[in-house]
MIVOBA-431947 format. One record per atom (N, C-alpha, C): x, y, z; chain; atom name. Coordinates in steps of 0.2 Angstrom, whole numbers. Example, Ala and Ser with C-alpha at 12.3 -4.5 7.8 and 13.67 -1.06 7.14 Angstrom:
! MIVOBA-431947
      px      py      pz   vextor   balum
      66     -28      39        A       N
      62     -22      39        A      CA
      66     -16      39        A       C
      64     -11      35        A       N
      68      -5      36        A      CA
      64       0      39        A       C
//
This chain:
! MIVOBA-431947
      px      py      pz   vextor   balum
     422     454     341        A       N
     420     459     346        A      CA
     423     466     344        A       C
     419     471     342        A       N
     420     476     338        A      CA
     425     479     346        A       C
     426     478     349        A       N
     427     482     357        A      CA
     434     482     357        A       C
     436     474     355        A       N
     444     472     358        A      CA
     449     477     355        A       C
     454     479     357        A       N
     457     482     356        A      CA
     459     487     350        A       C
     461     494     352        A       N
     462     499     349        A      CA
     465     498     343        A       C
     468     493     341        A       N
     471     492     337        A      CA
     468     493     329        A       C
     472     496     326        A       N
     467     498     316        A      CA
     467     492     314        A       C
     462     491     309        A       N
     460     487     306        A      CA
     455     480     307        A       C
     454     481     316        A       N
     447     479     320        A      CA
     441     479     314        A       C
     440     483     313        A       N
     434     482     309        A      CA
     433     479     304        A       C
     438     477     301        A       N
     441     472     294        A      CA
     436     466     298        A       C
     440     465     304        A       N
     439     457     305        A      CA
     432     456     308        A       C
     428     462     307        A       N
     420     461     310        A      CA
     417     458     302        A       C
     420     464     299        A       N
     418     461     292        A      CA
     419     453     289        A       C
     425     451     289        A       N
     427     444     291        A      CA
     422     438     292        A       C
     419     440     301        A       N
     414     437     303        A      CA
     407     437     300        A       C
     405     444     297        A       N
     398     441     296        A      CA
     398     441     286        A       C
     404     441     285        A       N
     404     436     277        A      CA
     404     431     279        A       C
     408     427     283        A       N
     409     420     286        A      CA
     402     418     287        A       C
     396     423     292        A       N
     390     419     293        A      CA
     387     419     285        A       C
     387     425     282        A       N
     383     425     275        A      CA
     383     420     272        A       C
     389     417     270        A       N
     392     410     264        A      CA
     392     405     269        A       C
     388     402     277        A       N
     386     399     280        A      CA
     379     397     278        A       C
     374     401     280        A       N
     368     406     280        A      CA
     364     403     286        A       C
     368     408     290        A       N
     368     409     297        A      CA
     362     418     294        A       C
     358     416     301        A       N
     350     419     301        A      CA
     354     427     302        A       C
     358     429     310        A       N
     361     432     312        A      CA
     366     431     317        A       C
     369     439     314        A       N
     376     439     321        A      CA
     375     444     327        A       C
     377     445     333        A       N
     376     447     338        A      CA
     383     450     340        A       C
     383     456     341        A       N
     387     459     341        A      CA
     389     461     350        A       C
     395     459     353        A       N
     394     460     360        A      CA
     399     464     361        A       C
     400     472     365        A       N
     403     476     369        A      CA
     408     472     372        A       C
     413     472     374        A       N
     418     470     380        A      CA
     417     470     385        A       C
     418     467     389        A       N
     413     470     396        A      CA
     418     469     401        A       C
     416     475     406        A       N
     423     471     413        A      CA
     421     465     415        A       C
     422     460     412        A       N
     420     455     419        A      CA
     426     448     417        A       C
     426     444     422        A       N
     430     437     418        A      CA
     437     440     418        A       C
     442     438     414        A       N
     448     441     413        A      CA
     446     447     411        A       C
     442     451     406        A       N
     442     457     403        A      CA
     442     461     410        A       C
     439     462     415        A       N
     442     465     421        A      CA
     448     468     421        A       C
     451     464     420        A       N
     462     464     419        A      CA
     462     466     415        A       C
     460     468     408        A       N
     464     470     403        A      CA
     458     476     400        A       C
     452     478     403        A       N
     447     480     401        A      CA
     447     489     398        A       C
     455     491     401        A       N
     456     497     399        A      CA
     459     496     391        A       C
     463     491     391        A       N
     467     489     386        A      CA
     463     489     380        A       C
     458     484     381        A       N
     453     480     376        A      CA
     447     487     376        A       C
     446     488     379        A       N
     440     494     378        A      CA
     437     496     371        A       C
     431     498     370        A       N
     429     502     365        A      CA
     434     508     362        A       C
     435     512     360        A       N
     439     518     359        A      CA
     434     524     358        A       C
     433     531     359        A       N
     430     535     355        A      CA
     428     533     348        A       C
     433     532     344        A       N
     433     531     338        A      CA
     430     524     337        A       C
     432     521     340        A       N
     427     513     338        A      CA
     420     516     338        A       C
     418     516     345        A       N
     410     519     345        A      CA
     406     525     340        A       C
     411     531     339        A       N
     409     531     333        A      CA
     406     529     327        A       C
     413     524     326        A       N
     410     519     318        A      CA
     408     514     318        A       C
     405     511     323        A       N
     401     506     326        A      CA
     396     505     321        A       C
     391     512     322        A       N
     386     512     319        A      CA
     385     513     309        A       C
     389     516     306        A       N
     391     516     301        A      CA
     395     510     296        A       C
     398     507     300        A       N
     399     498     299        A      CA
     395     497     299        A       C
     392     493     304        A       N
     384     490     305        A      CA
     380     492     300        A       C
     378     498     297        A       N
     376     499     289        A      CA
     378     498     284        A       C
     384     498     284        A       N
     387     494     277        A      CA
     386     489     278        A       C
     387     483     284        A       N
     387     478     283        A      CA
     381     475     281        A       C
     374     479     286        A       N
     368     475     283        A      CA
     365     477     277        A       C
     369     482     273        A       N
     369     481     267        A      CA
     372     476     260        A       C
     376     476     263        A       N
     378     470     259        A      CA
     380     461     261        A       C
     376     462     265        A       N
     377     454     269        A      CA
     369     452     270        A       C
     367     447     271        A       N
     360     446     272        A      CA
     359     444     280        A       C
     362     441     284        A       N
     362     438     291        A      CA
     360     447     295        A       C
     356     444     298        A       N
     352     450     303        A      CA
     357     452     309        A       C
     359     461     308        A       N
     363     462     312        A      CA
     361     465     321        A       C
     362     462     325        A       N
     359     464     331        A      CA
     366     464     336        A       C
     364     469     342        A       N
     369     472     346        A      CA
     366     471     354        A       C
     374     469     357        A       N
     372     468     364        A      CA
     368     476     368        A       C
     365     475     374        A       N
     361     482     377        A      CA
     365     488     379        A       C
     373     484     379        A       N
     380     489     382        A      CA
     382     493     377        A       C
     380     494     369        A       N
     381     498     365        A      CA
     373     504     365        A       C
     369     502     370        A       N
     364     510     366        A      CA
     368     514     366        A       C
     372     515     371        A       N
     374     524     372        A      CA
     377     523     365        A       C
     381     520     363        A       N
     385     523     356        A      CA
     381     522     350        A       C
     374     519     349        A       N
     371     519     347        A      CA
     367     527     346        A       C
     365     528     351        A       N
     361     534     353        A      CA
     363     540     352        A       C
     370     541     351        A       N
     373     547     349        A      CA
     374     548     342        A       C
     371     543     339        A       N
     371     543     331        A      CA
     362     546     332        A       C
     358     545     335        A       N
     352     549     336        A      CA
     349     545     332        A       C
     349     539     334        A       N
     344     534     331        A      CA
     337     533     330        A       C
     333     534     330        A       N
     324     532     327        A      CA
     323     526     333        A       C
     317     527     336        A       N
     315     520     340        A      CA
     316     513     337        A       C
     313     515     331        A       N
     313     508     325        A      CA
     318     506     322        A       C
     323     511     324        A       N
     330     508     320        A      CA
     332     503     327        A       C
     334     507     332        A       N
     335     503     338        A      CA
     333     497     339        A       C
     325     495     338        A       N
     320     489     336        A      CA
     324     486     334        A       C
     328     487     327        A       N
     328     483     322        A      CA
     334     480     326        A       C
     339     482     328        A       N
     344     481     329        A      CA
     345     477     337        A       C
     338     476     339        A       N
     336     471     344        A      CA
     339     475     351        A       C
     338     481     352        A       N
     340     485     358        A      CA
     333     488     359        A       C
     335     488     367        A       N
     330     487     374        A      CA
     331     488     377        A       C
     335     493     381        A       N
     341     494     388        A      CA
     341     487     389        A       C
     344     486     393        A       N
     348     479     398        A      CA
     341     476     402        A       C
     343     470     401        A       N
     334     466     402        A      CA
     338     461     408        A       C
     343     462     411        A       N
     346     460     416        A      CA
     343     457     424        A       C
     343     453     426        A       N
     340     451     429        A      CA
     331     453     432        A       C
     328     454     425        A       N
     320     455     425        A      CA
     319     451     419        A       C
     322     451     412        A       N
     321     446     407        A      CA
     326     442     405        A       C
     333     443     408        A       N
     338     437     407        A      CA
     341     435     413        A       C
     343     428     414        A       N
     348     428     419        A      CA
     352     423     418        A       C
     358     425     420        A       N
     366     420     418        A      CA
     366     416     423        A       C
     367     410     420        A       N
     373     404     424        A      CA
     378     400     420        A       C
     380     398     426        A       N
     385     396     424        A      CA
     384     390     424        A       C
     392     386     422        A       N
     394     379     419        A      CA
     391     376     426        A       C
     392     379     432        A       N
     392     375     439        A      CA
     385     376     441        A       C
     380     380     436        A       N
     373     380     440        A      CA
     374     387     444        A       C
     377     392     444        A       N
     377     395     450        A      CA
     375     402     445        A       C
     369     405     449        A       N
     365     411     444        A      CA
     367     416     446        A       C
     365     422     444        A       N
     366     431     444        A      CA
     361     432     436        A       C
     361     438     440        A       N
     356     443     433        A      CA
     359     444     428        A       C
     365     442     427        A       N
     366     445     421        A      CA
     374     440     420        A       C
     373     437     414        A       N
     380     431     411        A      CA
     388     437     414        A       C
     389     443     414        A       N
     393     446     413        A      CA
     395     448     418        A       C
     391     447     425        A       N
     390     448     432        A      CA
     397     445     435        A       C
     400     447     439        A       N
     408     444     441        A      CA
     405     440     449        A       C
     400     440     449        A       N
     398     435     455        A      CA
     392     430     453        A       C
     392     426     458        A       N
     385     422     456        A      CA
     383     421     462        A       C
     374     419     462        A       N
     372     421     469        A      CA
     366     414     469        A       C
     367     409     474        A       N
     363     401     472        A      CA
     365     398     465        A       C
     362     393     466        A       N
     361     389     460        A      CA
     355     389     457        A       C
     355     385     452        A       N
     348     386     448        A      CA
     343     383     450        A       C
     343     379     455        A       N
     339     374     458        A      CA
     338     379     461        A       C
     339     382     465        A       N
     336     388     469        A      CA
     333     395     464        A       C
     333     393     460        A       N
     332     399     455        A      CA
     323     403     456        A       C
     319     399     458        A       N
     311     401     458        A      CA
     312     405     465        A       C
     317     405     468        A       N
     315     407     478        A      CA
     320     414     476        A       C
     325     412     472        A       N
     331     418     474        A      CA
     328     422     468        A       C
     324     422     462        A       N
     323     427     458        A      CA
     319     433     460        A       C
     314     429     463        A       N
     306     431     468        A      CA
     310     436     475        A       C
     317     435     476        A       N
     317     436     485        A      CA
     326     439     485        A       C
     329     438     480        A       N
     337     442     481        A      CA
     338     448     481        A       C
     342     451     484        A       N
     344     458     484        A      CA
     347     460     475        A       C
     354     454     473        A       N
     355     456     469        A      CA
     350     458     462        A       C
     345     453     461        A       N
     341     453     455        A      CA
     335     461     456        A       C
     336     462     460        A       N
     331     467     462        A      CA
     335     475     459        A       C
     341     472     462        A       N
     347     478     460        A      CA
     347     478     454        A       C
     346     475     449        A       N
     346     476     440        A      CA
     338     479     438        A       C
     334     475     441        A       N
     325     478     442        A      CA
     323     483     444        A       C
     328     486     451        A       N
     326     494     453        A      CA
     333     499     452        A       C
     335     495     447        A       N
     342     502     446        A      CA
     339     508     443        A       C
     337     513     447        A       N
     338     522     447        A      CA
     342     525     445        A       C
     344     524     437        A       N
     348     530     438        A      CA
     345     539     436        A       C
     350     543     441        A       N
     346     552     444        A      CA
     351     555     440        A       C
     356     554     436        A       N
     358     560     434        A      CA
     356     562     430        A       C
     357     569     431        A       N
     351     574     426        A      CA
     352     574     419        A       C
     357     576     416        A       N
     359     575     409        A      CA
     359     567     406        A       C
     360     562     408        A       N
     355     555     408        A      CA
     346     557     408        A       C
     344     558     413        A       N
     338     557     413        A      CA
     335     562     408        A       C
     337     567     408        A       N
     334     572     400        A      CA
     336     568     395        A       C
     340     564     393        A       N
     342     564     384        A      CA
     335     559     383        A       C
     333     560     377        A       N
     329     558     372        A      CA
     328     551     371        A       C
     335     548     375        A       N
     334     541     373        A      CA
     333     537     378        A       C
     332     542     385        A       N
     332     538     392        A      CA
     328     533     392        A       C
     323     533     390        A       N
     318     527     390        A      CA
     320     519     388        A       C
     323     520     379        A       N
     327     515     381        A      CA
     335     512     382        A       C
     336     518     385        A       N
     343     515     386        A      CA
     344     517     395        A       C
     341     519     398        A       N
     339     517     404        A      CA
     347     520     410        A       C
     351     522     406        A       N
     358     522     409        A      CA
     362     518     407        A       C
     360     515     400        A       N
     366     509     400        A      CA
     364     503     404        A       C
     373     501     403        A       N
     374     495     406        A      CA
     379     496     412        A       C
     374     493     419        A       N
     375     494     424        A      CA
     382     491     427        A       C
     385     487     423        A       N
     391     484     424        A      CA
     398     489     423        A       C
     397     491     417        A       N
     402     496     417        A      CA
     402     504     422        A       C
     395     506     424        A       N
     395     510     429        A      CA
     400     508     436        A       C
     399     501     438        A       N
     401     498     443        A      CA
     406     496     445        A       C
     410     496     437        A       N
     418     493     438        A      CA
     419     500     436        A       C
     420     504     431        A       N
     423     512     431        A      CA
     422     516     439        A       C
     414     519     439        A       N
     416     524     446        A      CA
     413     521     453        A       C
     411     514     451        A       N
     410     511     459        A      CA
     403     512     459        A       C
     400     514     455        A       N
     391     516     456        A      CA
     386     513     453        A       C
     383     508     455        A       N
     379     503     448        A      CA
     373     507     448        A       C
     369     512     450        A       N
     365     517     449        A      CA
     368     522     444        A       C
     374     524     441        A       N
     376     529     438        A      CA
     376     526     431        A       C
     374     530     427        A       N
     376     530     421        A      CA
     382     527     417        A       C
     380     524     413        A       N
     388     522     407        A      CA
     394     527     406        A       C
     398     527     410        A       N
     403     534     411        A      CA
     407     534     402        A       C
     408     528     398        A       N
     409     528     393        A      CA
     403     532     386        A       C
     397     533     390        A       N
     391     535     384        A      CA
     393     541     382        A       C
     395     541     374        A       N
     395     549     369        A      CA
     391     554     371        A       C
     387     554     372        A       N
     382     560     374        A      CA
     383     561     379        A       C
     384     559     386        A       N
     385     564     392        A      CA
     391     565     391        A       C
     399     564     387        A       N
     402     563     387        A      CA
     404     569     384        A       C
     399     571     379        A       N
     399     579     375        A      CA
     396     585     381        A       C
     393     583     386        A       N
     389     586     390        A      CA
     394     589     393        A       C
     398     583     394        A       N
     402     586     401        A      CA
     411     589     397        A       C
     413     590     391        A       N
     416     592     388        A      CA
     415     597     384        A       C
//
């Protein structure tokens, strides 16, 4: 998890991992942002991206899919630090990003059966057995399908479309607003500095 910890030398051990899938020959690896949810909630400031992580995120990611064959693709919680590299649609494609598909094309459950829109979600709402009445008719899943996000400087950047505001989870747990934008994205980040 390119996320955990500020700590130097993080990126060695991403490299690590997809030599390890290469000399496997694993198809691809998937790369997932730290998310507040689960214990990471507790420790989320700690373990967090860093300025500088998200910076080299993407710069890694190119070396590595140049020298490894396993197909590199990233969870929908990195577009923003994607996007401030000023990515191409088609790069973003490649890289399997789509803003957050959260309860309209994915939904989490868990080990117990118990569902929510999205595996990262610190609640769960029914079980699966009720899954066809609750996806059709819950407040939560509808919250992932009609999230609005209005800030201005979001809704102008170039990359609104697909990145949509990020991932609604980290809006949530940082300013308490699952319609606001990823308070962590480099680009409003420049906006507002």
């Amino acid at each position: 998890d390119v996320a955990q910890g500020g700590a130097p030398g993080r990126n060695d051990q991403l490299e690590e991992v997809v030599a390890y899938a290469d000399r496997h020959g694993l198809g691809e690896v998937l790369f997932l942002r730290i998310k507040p949810s689960g214990r990471a909630r507790r420790l989320y400031h700690e373990l967090k991206l860093t300025p500088s992580q998200g910076r080299a995120f993407l710069p890694l990611l190119r070396r590595l899919a140049r020298r490894y064959r396993p197909r590199l693709q990233v969870d929908c919680s990195f577009i923003p630090h994607l996007c401030a590299h000023r990515l191409s649609r088609r790069a973003l494609q490649q890289l399997g990003v789509d803003g957050c598909g959260a309860g309209n094309l994915l939904l989490g459950m868990r080990a117990d059966g118990r569902i929510n829109g999205c595996s990262h979600h610190p609640e769960a709402f029914g079980t699966v057995e009720a899954f066809g009445a609750l996806w059709d008719t819950h407040p939560h899943f509808f919250a992932f399908r009609d999230r609005q996000v209005t800030h201005p400087g979001c809704r102008a950047c170039l990359y609104f479309a697909v990145c949509r505001g990020g991932c609604p989870l980290f809006s949530d747990f940082l300013v308490g607003d699952f319609a606001a934008p990823d308070p962590e994205c480099p680009r409003l980040l420049a906006l507002a500095g």
